[in-house]
N, CA, C and O atoms as a GROMACS GRO file, in nm:
protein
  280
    1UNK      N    1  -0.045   2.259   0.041
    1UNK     CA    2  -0.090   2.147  -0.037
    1UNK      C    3  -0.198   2.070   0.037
    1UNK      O    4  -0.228   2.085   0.155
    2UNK      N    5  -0.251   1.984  -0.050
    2UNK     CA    6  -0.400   1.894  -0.007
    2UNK      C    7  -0.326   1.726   0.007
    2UNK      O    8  -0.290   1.652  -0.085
    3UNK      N    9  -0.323   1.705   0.141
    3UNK     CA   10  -0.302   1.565   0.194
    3UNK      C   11  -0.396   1.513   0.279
    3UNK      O   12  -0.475   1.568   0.356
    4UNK      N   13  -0.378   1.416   0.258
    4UNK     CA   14  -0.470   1.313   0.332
    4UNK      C   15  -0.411   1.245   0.443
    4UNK      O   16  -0.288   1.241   0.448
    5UNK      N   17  -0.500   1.173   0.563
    5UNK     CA   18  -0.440   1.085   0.644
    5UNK      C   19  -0.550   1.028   0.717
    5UNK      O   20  -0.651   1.071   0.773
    6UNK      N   21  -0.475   0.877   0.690
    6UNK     CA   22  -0.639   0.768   0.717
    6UNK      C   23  -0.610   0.746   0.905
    6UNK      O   24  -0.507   0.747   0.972
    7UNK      N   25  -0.762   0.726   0.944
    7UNK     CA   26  -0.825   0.713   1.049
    7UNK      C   27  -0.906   0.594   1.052
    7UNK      O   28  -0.940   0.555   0.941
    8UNK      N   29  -0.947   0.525   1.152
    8UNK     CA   30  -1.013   0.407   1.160
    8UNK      C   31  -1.160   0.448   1.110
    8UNK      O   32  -1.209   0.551   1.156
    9UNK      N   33  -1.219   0.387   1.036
    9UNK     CA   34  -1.366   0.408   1.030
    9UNK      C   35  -1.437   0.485   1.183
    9UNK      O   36  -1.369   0.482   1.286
   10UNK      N   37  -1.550   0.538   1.183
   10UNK     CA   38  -1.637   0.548   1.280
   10UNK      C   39  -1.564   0.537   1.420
   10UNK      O   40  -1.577   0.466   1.520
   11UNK      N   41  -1.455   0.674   1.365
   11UNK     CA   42  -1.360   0.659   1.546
   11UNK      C   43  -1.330   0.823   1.556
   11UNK      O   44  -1.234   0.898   1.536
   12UNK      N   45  -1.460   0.834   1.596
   12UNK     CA   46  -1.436   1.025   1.597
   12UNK      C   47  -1.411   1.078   1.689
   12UNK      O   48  -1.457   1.191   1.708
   13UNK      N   49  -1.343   1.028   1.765
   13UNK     CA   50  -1.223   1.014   1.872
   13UNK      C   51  -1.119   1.063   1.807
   13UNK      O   52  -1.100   1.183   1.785
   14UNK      N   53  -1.052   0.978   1.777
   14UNK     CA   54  -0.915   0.965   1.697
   14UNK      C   55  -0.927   1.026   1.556
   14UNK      O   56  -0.823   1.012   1.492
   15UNK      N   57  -1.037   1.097   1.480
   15UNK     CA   58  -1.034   1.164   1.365
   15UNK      C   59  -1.018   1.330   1.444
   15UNK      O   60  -0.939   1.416   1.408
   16UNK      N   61  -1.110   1.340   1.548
   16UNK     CA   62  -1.098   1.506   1.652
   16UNK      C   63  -0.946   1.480   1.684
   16UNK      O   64  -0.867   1.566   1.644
   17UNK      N   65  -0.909   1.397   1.734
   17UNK     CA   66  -0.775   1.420   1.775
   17UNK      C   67  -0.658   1.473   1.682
   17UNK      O   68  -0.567   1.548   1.720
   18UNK      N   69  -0.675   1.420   1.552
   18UNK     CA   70  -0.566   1.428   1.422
   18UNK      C   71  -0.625   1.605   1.414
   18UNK      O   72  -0.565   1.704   1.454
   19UNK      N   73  -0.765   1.597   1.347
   19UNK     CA   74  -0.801   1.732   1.312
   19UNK      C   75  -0.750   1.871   1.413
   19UNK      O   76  -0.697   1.976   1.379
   20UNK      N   77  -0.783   1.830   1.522
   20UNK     CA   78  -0.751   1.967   1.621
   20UNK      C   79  -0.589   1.961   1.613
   20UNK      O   80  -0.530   2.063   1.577
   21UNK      N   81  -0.515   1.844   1.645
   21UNK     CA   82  -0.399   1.893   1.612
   21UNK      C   83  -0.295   1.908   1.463
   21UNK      O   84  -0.174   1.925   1.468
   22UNK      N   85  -0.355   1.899   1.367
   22UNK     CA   86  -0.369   1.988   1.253
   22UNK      C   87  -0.403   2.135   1.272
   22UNK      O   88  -0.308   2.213   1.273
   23UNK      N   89  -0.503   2.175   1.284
   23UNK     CA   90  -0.564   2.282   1.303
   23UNK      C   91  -0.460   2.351   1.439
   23UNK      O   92  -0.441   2.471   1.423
   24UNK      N   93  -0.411   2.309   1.531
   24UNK     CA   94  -0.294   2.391   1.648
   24UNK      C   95  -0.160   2.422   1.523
   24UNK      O   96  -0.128   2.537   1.491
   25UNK      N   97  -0.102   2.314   1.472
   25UNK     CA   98  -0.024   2.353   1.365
   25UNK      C   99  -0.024   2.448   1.280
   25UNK      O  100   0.062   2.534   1.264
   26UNK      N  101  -0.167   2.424   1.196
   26UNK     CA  102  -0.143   2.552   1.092
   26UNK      C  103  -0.164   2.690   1.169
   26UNK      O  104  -0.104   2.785   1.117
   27UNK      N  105  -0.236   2.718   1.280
   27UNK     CA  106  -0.224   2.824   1.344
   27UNK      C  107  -0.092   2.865   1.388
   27UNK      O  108  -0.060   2.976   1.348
   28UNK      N  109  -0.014   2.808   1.455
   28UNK     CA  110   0.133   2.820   1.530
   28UNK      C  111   0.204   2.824   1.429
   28UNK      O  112   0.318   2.842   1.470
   29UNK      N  113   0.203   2.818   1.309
   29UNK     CA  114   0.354   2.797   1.210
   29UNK      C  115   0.428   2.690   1.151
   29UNK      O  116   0.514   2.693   1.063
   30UNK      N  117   0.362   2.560   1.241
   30UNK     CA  118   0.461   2.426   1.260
   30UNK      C  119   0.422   2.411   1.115
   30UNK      O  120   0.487   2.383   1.015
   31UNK      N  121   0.318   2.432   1.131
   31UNK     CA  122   0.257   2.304   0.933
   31UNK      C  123   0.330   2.382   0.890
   31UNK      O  124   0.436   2.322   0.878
   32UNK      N  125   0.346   2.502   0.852
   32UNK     CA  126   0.420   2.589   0.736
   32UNK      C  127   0.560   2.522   0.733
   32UNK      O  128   0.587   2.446   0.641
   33UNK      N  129   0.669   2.555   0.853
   33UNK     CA  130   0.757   2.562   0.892
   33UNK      C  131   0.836   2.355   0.841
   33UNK      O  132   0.955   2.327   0.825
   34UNK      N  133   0.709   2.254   0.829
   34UNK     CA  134   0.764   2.166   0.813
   34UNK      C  135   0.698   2.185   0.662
   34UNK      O  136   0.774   2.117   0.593
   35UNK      N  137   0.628   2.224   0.599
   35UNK     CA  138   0.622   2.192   0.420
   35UNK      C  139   0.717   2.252   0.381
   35UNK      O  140   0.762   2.219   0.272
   36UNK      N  141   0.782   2.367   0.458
   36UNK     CA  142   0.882   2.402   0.363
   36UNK      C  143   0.994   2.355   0.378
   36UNK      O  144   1.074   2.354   0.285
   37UNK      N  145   1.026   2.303   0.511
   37UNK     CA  146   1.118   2.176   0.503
   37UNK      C  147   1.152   2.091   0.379
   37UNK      O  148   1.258   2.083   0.317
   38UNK      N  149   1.042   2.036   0.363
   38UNK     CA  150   1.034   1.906   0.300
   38UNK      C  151   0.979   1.910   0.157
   38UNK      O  152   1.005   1.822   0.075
   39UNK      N  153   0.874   2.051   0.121
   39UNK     CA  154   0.847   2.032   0.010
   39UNK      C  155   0.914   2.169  -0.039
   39UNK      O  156   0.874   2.208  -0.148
   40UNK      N  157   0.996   2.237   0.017
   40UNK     CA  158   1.028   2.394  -0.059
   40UNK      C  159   0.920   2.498  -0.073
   40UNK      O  160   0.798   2.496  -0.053
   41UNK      N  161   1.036   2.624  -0.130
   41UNK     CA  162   0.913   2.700  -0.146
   41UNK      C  163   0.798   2.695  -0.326
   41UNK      O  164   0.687   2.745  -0.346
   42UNK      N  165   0.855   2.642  -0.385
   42UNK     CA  166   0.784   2.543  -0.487
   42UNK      C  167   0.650   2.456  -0.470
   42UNK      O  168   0.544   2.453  -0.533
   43UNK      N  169   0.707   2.374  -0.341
   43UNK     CA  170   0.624   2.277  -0.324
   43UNK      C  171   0.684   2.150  -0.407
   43UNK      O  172   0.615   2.058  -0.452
   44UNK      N  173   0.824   2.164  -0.418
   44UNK     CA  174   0.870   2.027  -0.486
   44UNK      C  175   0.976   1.970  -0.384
   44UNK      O  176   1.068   2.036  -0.335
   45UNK      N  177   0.955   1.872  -0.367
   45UNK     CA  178   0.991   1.764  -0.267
   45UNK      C  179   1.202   1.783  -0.272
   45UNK      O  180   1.246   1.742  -0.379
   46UNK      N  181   1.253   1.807  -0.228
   46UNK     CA  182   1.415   1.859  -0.223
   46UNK      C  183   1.478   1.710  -0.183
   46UNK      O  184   1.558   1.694  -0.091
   47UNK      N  185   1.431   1.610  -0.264
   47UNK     CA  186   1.476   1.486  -0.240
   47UNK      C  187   1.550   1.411  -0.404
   47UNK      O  188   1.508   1.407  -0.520
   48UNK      N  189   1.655   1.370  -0.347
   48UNK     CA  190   1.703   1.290  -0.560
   48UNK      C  191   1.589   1.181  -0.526
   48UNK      O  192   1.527   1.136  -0.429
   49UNK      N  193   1.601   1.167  -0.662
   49UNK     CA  194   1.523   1.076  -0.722
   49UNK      C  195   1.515   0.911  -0.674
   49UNK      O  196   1.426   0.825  -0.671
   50UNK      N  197   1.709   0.920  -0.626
   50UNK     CA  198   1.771   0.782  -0.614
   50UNK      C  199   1.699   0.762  -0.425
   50UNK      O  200   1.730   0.676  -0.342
   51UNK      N  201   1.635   0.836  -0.417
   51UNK     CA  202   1.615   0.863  -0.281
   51UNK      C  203   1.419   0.757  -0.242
   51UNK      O  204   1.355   0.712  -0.147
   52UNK      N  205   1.414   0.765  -0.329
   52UNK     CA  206   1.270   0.707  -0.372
   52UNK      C  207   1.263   0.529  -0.294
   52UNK      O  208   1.374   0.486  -0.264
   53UNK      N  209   1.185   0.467  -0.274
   53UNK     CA  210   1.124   0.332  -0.180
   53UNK      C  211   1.198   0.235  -0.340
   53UNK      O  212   1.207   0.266  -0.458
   54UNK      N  213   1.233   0.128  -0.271
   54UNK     CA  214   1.270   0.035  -0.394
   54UNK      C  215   1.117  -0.052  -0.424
   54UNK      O  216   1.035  -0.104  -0.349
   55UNK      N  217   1.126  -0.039  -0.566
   55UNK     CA  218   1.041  -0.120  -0.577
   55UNK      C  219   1.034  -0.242  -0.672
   55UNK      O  220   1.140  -0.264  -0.730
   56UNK      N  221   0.903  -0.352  -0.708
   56UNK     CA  222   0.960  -0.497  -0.679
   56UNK      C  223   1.020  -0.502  -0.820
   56UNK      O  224   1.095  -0.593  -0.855
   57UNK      N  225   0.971  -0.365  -0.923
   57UNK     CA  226   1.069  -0.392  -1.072
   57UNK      C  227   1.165  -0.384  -1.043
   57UNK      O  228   1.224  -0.471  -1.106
   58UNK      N  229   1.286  -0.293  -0.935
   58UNK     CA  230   1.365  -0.286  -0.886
   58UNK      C  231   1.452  -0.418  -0.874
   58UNK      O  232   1.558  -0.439  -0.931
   59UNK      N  233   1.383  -0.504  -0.786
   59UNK     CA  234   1.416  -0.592  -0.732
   59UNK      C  235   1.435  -0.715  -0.868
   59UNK      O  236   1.539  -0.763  -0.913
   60UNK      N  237   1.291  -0.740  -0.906
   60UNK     CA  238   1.339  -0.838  -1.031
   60UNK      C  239   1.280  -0.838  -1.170
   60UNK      O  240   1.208  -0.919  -1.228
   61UNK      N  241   1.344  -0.691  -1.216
   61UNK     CA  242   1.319  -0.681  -1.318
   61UNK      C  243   1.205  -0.597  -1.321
   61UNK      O  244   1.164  -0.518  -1.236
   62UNK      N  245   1.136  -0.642  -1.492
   62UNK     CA  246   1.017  -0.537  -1.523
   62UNK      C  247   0.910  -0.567  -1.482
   62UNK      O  248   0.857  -0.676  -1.463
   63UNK      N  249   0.872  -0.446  -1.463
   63UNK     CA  250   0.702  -0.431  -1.370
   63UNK      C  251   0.573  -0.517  -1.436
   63UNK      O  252   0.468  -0.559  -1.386
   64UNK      N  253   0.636  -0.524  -1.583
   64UNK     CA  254   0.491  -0.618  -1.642
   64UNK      C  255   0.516  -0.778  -1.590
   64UNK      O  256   0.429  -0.860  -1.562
   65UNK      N  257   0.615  -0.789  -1.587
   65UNK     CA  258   0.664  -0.937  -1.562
   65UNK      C  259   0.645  -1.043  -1.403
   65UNK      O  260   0.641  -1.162  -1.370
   66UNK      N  261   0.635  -0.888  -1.336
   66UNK     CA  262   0.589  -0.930  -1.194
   66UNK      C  263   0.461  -0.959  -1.138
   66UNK      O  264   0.368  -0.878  -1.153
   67UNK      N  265   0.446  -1.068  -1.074
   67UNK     CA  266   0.346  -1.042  -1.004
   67UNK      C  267   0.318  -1.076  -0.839
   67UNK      O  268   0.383  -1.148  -0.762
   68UNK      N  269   0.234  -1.020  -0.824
   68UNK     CA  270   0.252  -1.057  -0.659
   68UNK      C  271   0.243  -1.124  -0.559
   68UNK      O  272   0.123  -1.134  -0.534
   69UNK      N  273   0.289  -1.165  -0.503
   69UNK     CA  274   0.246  -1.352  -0.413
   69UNK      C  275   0.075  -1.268  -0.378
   69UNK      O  276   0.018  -1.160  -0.393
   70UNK      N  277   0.050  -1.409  -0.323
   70UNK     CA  278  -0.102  -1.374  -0.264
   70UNK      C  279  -0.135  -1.448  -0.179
   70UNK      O  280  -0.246  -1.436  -0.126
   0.00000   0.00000   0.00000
């Protein structure tokens, strides 16, 4: 699958660092070895539903009704 992962602007330092060790992973097995962990051989996430981040409709009520401090 196609994921993303943020880096500081104009820090190509720390963007080489993520990339090369990406790139040691998918060579060695690890990347494989953890998507199928976590996403199956599907590619669907082996998590319930009830398993999901609470969120603030959760908390109070409906999502149209909320809004967010600022």
């Amino acid at each position: 699958g196609l994921y993303g992962m943020g880096v500081p602007p104009n820090d190509s330092k720390w963007r080489d660092t993520v990339s090369f060790a990406l790139q040691d992973m998918i060579s060695n097995g690890t990347y494989e070895k953890i998507y199928q962990k976590w996403f199956g051989p599907k590619g669907i996430a082996p998590l319930p539903i009830n398993a999901r981040p609470r969120l603030p409709e959760d908390l109070f009520g409906d999502r149209n009704q909320f809004v967010w401090p600022r």
